[in-house]
VOMAR-457393 format. One record per residue (C-alpha): residue number from 0; z negated, x negated, y. Coordinates in steps of 0.02 Angstrom, whole numbers. Each point is the difference from the previous one (the first is absolute). Layout:
// residues N
[atom NUM [Z X Y]]
...
// end
This chain:
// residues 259
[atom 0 [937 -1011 969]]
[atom 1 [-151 49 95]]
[atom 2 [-171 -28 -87]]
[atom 3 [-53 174 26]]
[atom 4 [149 63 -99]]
[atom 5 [-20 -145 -136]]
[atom 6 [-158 69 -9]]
[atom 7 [20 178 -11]]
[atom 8 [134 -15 -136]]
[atom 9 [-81 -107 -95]]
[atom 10 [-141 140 -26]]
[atom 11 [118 132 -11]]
[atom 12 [64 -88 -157]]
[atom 13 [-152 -15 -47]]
[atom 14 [-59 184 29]]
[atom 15 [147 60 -106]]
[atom 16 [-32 -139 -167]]
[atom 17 [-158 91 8]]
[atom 18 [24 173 3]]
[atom 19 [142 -30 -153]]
[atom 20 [-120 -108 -68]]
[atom 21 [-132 156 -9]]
[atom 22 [142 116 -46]]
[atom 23 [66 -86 -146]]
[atom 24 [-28 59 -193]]
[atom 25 [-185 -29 -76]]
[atom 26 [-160 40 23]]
[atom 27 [-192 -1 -50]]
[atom 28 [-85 137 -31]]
[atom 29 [-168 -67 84]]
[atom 30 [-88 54 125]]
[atom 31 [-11 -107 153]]
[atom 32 [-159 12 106]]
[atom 33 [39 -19 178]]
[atom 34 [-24 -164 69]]
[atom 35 [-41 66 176]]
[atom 36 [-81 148 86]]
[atom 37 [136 22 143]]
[atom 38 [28 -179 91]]
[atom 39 [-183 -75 -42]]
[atom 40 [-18 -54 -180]]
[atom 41 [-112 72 -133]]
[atom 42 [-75 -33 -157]]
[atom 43 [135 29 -90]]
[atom 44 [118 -141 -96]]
[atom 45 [169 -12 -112]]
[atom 46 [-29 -8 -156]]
[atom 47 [-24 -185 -122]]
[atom 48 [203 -53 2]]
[atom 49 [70 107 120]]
[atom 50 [86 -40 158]]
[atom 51 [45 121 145]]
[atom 52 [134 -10 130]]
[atom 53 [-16 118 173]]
[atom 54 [100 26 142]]
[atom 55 [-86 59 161]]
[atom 56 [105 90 146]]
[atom 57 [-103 28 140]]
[atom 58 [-6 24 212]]
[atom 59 [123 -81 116]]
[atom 60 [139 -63 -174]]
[atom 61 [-162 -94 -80]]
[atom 62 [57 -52 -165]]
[atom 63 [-148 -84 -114]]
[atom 64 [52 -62 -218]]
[atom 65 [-130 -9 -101]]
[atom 66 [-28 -97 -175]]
[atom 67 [-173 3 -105]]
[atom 68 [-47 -58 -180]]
[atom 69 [-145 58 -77]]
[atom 70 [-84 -88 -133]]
[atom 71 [-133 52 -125]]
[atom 72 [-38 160 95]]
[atom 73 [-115 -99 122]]
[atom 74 [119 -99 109]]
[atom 75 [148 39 119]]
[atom 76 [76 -125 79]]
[atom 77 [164 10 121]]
[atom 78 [95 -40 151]]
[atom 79 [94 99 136]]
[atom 80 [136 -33 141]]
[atom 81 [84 105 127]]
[atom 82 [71 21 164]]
[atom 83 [-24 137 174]]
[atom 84 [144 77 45]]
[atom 85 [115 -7 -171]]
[atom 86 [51 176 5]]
[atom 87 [93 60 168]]
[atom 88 [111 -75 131]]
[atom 89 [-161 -133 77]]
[atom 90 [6 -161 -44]]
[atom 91 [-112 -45 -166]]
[atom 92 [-111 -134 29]]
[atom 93 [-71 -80 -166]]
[atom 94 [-197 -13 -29]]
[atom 95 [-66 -178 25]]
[atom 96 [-33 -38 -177]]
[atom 97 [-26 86 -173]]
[atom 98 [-166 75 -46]]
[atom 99 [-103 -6 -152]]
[atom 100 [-129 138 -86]]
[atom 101 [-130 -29 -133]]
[atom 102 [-104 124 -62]]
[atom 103 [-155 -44 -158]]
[atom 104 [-81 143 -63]]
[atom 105 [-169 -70 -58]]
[atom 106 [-74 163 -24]]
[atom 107 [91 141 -88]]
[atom 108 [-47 164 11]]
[atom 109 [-103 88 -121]]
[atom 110 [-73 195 -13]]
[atom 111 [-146 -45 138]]
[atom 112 [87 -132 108]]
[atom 113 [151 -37 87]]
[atom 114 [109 -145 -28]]
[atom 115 [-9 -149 117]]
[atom 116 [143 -114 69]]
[atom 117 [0 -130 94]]
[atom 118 [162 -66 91]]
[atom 119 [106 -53 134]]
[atom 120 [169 62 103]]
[atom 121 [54 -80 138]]
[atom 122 [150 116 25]]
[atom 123 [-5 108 130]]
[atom 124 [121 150 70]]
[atom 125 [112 27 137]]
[atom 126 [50 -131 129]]
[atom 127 [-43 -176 4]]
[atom 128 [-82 -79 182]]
[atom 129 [6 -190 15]]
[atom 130 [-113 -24 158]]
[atom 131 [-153 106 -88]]
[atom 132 [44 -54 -174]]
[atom 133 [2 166 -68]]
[atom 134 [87 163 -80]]
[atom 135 [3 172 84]]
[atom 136 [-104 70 -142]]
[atom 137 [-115 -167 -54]]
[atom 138 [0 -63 -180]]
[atom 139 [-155 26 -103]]
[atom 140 [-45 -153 -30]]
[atom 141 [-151 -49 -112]]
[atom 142 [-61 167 -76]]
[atom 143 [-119 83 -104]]
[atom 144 [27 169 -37]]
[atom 145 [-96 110 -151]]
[atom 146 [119 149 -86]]
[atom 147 [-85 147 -117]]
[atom 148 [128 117 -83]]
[atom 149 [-44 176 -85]]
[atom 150 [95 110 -100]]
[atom 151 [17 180 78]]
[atom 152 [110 142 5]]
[atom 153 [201 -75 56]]
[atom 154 [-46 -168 -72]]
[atom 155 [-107 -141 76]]
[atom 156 [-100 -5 147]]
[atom 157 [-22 -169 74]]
[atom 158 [-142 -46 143]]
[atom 159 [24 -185 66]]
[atom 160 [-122 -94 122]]
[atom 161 [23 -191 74]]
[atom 162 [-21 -107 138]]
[atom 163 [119 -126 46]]
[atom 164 [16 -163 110]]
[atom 165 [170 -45 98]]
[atom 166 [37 -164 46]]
[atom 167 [95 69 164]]
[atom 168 [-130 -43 116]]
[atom 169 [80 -55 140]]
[atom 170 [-55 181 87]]
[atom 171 [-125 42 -74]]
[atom 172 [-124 -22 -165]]
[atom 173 [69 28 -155]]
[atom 174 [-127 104 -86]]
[atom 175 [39 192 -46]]
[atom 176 [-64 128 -126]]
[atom 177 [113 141 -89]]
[atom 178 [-3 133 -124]]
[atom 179 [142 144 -81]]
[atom 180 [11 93 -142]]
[atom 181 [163 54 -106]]
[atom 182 [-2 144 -109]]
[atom 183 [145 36 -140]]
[atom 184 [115 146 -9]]
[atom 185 [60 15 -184]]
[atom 186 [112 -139 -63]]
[atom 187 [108 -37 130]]
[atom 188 [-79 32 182]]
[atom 189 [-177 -82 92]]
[atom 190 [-50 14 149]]
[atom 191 [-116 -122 105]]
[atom 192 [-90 -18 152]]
[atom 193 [-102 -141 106]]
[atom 194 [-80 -64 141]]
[atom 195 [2 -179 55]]
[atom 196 [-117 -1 132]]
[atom 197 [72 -136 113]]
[atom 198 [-124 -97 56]]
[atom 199 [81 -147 28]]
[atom 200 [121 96 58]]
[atom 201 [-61 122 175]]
[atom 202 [30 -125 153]]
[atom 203 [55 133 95]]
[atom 204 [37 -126 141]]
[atom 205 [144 -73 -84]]
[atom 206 [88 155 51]]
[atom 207 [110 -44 -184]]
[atom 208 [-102 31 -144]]
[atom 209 [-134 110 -59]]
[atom 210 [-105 111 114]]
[atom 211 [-154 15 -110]]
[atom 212 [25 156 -94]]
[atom 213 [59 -106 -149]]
[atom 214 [137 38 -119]]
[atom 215 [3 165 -121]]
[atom 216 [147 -14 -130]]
[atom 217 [62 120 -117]]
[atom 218 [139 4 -151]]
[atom 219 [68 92 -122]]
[atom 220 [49 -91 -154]]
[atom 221 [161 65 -104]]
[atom 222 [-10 -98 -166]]
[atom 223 [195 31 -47]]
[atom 224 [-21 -84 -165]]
[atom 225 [-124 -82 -91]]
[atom 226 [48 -170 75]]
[atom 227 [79 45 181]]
[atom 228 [-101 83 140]]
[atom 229 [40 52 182]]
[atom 230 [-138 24 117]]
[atom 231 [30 106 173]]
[atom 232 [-127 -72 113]]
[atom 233 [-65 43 158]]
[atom 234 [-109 -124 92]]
[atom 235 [-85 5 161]]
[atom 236 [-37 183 3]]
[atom 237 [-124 -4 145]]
[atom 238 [118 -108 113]]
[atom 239 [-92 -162 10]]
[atom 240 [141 -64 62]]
[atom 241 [-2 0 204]]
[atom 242 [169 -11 10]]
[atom 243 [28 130 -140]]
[atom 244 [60 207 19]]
[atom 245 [-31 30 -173]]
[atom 246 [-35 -58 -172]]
[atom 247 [112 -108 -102]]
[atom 248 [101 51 -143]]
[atom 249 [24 -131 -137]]
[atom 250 [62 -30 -174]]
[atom 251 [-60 -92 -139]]
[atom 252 [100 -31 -179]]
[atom 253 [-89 -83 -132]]
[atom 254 [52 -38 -156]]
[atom 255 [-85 -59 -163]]
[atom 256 [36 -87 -164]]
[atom 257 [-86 -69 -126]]
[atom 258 [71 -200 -40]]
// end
């Protein structure tokens, strides 16, 4: 068998174990803050005991798994893997190695100031490119990001703030800033927005990658039980992308439990 098909059946077994996984009987009725704004992470962590699984779906049959613990309600720890080209008729081509995320919240939030995390991701979206040593959409990297949260009419209100470092530098410097917001609607539905401004990101003579207008993102979150949520996502809405025609439409299930 080819090693583009061993690949993309592998995840496609693993895509379904998940989604049954999420579907099956139990859940907690706790409320789990989001863990990022739209791609770029926030403030937010699972709660002390709790582990996550995801499943990301994205352009060109990307297909990313996700698995996080979280541990006294200031650490998150996890690791990811994936492949380009899993769903469709292309061949799949496996990313060059798993990927790890950390997040420590030294600071939590209180009524005058925001909570503070510090972390790294070195997980990034899209397609993989040996000779640059990057991902279409570049990983975060080390981060620091600041999240404040209100209550307000709907539900919460969320503002998030960071700068982050990528350690794709073969093009250019890694350094970047970013900033969203999500916002609540009742129990079941948020919606968020951001702005990563791609600095490390606008070497327009590349003719591949971004232009310099940076990267907005939007989704809307559907949380269809306490423990199971699917996220409609729709990234690049500016068209950083030179080679792009319009924005890409992704999906994101994440699921929840407590151990």
């Amino acid at each position: 068998m080819k090693d583009g098909e061993t690949v993309k059946k592998t995840i496609f077994i693993i895509l379904l174990l998940s989604i049954g996984l999420a579907l099956a009987q139990g859940s907690h009725p706790k409320y789990y803050q989001p863990r990022r704004i739209v791609n770029m992470p926030n403030a937010g962590l699972l709660p002390d005991r709790c582990w996550m699984g995801q499943v990301r779906l994205g352009e060109g049959g990307t297909l990313v798994t996700y698995v996080g613990l979280g541990l006294w309600g200031r650490l998150q720890a996890g690791a990811s893997y994936g492949a380009h080209g899993v769903l469709g008729r292309g061949k799949a081509t496996a990313y060059p190695r798993p990927h790890v995320q950390v997040k420590v919240r030294p600071v939590c939030e209180s009524l005058k100031w925001p909570a503070i995390v510090i972390g790294y991701d070195d997980q990034g979206i899209g397609s993989w490119s040996d000779s640059i040593k990057r991902y279409a959409i570049k990983s975060p990297g080390a981060f620091l990001v600041a999240s404040k949260n209100w209550t307000t009419i709907g539900g919460n209100l969320g503002l998030h703030a960071g700068f982050n470092y990528s350690f794709e530098t073969e093009d250019q410097p890694g350094f970047n800033v970013y900033f969203g917001l999500d916002k609540n609607l009742g129990g079941m539905f948020a919606v968020s927005i951001e702005y990563d401004s791609g600095i490390n990101d606008n070497n327009t003579k590349d003719g591949i990658y971004g232009t310099g207008k940076g990267y907005l993102n939007a989704s809307v979150k559907w949380s269809v039980r306490p423990n199971f949520e699917v996220e409609f996502i729709m990234a690049d809405i500016l068209i950083n992308d030179e080679n792009a025609e319009t924005f890409a439409r992704e999906v994101r299930l994440t699921f929840v439990y407590p151990l």
